[in-house]
C-alpha positions in Angstrom: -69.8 -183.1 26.4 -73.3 -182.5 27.8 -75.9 -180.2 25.8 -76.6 -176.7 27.4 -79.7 -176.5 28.9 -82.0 -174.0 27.7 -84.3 -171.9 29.8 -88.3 -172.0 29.2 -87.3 -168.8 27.8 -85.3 -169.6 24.9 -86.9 -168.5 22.1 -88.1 -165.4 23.3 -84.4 -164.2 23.9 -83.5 -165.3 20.8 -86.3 -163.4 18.9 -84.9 -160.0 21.0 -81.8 -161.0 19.4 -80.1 -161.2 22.9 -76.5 -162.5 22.7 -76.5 -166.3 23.9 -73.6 -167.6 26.3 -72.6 -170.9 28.5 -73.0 -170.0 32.0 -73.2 -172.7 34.5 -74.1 -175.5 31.8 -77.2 -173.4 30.8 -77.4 -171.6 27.0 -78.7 -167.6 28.8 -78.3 -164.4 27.5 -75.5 -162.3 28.4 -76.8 -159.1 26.7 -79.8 -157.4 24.5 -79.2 -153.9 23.3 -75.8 -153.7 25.5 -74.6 -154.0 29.2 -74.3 -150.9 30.3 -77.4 -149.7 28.9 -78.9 -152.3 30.0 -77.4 -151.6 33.7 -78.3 -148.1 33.4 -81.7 -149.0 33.5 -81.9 -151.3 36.4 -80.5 -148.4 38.3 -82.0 -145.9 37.2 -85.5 -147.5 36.1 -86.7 -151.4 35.8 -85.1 -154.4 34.0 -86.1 -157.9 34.2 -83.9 -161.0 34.4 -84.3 -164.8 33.2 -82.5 -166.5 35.9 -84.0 -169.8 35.3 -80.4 -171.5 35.6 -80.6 -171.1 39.1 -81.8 -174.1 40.9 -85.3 -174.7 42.7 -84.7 -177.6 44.7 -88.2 -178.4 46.9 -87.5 -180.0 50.4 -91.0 -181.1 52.0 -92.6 -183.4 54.5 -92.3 -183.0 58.6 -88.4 -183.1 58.8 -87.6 -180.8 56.3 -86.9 -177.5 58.7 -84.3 -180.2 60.6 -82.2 -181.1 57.5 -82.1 -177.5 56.2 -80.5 -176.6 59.6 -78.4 -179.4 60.2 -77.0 -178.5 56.2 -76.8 -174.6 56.6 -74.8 -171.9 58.1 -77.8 -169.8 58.9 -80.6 -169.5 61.2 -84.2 -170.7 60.3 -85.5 -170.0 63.6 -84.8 -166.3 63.0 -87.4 -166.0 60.1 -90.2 -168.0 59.4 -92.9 -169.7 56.9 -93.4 -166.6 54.5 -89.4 -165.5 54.7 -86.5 -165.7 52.9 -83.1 -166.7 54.2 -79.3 -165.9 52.4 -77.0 -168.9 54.0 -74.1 -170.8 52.8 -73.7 -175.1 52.4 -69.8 -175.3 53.9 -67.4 -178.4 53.3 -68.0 -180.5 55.9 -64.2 -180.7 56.4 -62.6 -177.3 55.4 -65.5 -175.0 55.8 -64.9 -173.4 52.1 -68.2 -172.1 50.9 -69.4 -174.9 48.4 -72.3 -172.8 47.4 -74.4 -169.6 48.5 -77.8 -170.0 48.6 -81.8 -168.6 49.1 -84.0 -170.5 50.7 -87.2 -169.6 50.3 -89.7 -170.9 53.4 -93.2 -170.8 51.3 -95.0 -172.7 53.8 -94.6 -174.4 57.0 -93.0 -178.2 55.9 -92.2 -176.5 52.5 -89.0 -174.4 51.3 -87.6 -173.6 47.8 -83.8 -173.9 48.0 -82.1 -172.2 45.6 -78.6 -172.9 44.9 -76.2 -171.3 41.6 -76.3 -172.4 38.3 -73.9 -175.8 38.8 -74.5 -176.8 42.1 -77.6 -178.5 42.3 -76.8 -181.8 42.2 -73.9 -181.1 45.1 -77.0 -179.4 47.2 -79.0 -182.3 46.4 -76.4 -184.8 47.6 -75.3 -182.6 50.8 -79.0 -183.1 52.1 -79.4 -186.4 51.4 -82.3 -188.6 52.9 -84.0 -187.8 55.9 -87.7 -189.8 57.2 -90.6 -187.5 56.8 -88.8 -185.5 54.0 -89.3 -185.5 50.5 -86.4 -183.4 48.5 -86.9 -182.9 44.7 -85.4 -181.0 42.2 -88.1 -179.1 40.0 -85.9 -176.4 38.0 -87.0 -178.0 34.7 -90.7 -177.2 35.7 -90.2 -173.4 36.2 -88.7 -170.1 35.1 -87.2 -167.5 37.5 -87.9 -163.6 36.3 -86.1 -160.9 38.1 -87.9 -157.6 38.2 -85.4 -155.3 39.5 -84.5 -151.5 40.0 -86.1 -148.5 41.6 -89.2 -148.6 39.6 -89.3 -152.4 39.7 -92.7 -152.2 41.7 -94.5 -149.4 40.0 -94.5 -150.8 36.5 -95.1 -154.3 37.8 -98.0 -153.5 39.4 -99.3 -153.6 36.0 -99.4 -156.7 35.6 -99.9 -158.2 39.3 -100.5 -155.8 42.2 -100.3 -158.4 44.6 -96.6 -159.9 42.8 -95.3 -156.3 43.3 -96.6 -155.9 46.7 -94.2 -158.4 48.0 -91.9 -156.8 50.6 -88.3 -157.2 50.9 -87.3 -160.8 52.0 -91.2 -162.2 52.2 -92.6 -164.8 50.3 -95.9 -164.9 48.8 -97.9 -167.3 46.9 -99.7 -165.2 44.0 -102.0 -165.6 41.4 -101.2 -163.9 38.4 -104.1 -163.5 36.0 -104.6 -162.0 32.5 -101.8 -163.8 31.0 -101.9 -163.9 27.4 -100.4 -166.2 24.6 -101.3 -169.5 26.6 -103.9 -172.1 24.8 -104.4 -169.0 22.1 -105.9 -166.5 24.9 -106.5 -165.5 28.4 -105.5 -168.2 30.3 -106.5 -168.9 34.0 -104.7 -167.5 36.8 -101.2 -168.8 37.2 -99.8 -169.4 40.7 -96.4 -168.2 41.2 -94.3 -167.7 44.1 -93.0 -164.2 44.7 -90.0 -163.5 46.6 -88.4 -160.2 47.1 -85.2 -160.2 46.7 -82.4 -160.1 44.0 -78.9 -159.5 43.1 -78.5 -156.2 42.1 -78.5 -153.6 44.7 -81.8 -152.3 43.7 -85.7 -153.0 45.0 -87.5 -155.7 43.3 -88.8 -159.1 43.4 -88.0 -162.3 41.5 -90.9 -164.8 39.9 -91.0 -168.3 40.3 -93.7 -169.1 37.2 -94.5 -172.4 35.8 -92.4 -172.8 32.8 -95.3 -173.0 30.3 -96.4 -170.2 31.2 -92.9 -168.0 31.6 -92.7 -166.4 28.4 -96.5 -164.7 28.5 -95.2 -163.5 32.0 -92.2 -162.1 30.3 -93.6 -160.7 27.7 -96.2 -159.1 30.5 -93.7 -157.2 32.1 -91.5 -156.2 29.1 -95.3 -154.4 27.8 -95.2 -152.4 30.8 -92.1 -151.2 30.5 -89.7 -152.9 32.1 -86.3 -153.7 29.9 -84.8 -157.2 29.0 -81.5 -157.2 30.8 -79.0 -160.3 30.3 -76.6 -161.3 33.1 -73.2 -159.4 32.2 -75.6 -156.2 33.5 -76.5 -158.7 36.6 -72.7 -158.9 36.9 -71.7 -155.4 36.9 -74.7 -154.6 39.2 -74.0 -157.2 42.0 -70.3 -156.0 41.8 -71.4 -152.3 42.1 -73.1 -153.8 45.1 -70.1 -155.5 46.7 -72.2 -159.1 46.4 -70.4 -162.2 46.0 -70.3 -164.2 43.3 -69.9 -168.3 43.5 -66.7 -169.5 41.4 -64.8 -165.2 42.7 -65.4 -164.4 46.2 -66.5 -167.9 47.0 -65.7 -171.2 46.7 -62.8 -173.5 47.0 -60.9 -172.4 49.8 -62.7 -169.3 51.1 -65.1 -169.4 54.4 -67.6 -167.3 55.0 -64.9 -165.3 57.5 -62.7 -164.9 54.1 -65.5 -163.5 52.0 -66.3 -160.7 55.1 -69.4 -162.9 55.1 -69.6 -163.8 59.1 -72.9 -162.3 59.4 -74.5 -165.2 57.5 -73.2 -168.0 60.1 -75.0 -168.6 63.3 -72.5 -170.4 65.7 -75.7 -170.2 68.2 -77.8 -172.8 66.8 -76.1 -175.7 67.2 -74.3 -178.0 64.9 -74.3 -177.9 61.2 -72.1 -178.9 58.6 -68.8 -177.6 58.7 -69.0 -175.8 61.6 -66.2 -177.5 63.6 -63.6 -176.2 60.8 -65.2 -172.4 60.8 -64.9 -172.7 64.6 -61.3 -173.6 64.6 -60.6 -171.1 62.0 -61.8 -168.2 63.7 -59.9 -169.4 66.8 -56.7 -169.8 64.6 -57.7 -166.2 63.3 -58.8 -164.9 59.8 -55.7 -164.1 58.1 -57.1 -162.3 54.7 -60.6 -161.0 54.0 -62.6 -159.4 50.6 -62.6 -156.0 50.4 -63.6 -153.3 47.6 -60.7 -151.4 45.5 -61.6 -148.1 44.0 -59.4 -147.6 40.2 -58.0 -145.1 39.1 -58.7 -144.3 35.7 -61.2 -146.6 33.6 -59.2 -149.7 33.2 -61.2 -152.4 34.8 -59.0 -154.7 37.4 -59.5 -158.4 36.4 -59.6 -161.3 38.4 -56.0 -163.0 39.5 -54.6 -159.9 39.2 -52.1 -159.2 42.0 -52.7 -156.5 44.9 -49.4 -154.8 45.8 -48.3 -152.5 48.6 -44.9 -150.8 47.4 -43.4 -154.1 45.9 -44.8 -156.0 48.3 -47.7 -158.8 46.7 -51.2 -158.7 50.1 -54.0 -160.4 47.7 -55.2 -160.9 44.6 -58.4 -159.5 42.8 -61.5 -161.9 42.6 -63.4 -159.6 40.6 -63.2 -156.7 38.7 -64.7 -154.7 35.9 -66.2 -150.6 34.9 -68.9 -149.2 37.4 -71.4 -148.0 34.8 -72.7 -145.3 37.4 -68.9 -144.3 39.0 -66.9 -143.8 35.7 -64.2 -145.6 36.9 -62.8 -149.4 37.5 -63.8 -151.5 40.5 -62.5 -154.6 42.1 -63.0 -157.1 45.1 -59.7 -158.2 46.3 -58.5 -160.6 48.6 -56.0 -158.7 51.3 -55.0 -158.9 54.5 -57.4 -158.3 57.2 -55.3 -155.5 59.2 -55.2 -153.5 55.8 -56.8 -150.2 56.7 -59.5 -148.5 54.5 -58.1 -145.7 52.7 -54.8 -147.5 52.1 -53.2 -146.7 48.6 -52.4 -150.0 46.8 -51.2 -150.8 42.7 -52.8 -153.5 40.9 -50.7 -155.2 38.8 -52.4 -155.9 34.7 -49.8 -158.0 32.5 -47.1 -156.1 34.2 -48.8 -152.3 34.2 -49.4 -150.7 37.9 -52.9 -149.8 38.3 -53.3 -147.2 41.4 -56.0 -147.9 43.4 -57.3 -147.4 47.0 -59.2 -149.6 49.5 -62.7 -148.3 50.2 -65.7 -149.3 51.8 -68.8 -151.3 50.1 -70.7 -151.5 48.5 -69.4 -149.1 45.8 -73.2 -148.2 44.8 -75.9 -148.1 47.6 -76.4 -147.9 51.2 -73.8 -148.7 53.3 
């Protein structure tokens, strides 16, 4: 069995004490002071994230924009250098969503492509060779820091106006000066890349930083007042959200249609992988799709747990867990796709009927 890879940021969780776990092959902290206090905060104030397990894989050179296409469901042609892009890398043969990704377009021939913790080499493999492109995986040479929550900007600004300037779904290159702890003092400016964009529901941005210099970044923001938050808060924040999670509401055997996800797929563009299997899908017709369960009563919902109607098995949960800021259990749920909003349904937990109704997402936020 492989060692777990350790962020750039290591030893800075471990001297906050932060509660170390195996996600995705990576050794990163699931939790500081606590998960709901630490979701708390991103809601109601500013937490920062170390998701340095996700991957940075850079695809350069003159053909890149033509293999991203050809590989993903979206659209390139509807953003542009400076934008970022949510799409999904199908199976070329079923069309299940073998990972969701960001791309980040940070200049013309030159995009960040940022896949989940595991599937890197699988995204590195599905794009292949192309002439005139150059694709590399860099995510040992630099540490992703999510600044997220309502006061996300304000207390960032702090430490970089121009990082916290970012706007929703841009890109910026940014030069971050007056790091300290690097060489033994003030170290040049650093050039990150500065996206906004995240996974909790909230404003914010996320940091791409050279890993050298990732924990005087860190340690930056934490001094102006932003918490540490560890990723079981990321969890029950994206959930709150309605947002999918690879390995839950994708993956083996769910399409984008399944996962309620159709937005992110642009038949219109021409061919890409997988695309012949969504198209005969949705012309075979969409049989079950995700949608959010409201609990009653605290218990959280787990996943696998079955969805009932009177005696009558629909779907199973994919996720589930305690909404910090709704007092009461959530869940995302497979069901069937003519199953009205509104409808009252039981969960079943080891034999235990958990009432519950099917509501609209996200739970938390704007819908």
């Amino acid at each position: 069995m492989s060692a777990l890879r350790k962020s750039p940021l290591d030893d800075v969780h471990r001297a906050l004490g932060a509660r170390l776990v195996e996600f995705g092959g990576w050794d990163m902290p699931i939790q500081y002071t606590g998960v709901i206090e630490e979701h708390r905060a991103c809601r109601e104030a500013a937490v920062v994230f170390d998701v340095s397990h996700l991957g940075t894989v850079r695809v350069r050179g003159a053909g890149a924009y033509d293999v991203l296409q050809a590989a993903f469901t979206n659209d390139l042609a509807r953003i542009g250098p400076g934008r970022a892009q949510y799409t999904h890398l199908l199976d070329a043969d079923d069309a299940h969503v073998v990972d969701d990704i960001i791309v980040w377009w940070v200049d013309l021939d030159d995009f960040f492509v940022m896949p989940n913790a595991s599937n890197t080499d699988r995204l590195v493999a599905a794009l292949g060779t192309a002439p005139a492109t150059t694709i590399a995986d860099i995510t040992a040479t630099r540490a992703v820091l999510a600044v997220q929550g309502p006061a996300a900007r304000e207390r960032l600004r702090a430490v970089s106006a121009a990082a916290a300037s970012v706007p929703r779904f841009r890109v910026e290159r940014v030069a971050i000066e007056g790091l300290t702890g690097l060489h033994g003092g003030v170290a040049d400016p650093v050039e990150c890349f500065v996206a906004g964009t995240g996974d909790t529901g909230e404003d914010g941005v996320e940091i791409h930083v050279p890993a050298p210099a990732a924990p005087a970044l860190w340690s930056a923001i934490a001094g102006a007042g932003v918490v540490p938050a560890g990723l079981g808060a990321r969890d029950t924040l994206r959930l709150e959200a309605g947002l999918p999670l690879h390995g839950h509401e994708l993956g083996e055997g769910i399409t984008p249609w399944q996962a309620n996800l159709g937005w992110v797929v642009r038949l219109d563009k021409g061919d890409f992988r997988g695309r012949a299997a969504l198209v005969a899908e949705r012309e075979r017709g969409v049989s079950r799709i995700i949608r959010g369960l409201a609990v009653d009563g605290r218990q959280p919902p787990r996943a696998g747990c079955a969805v009932l109607v009177g005696d009558t098995t629909v779907g199973e949960v994919t996720s589930g867990n305690f909404s910090p800021m709704l007092g009461h259990g959530i869940a995302l749920a497979f069901v069937p796709r003519d199953l009205a909003l509104g409808t009252a349904v039981d969960i079943d937990i080891r034999g235990r009927r958990l009432a519950a109704e099917l509501v609209a997402l996200p739970f938390v936020g704007k819908r």
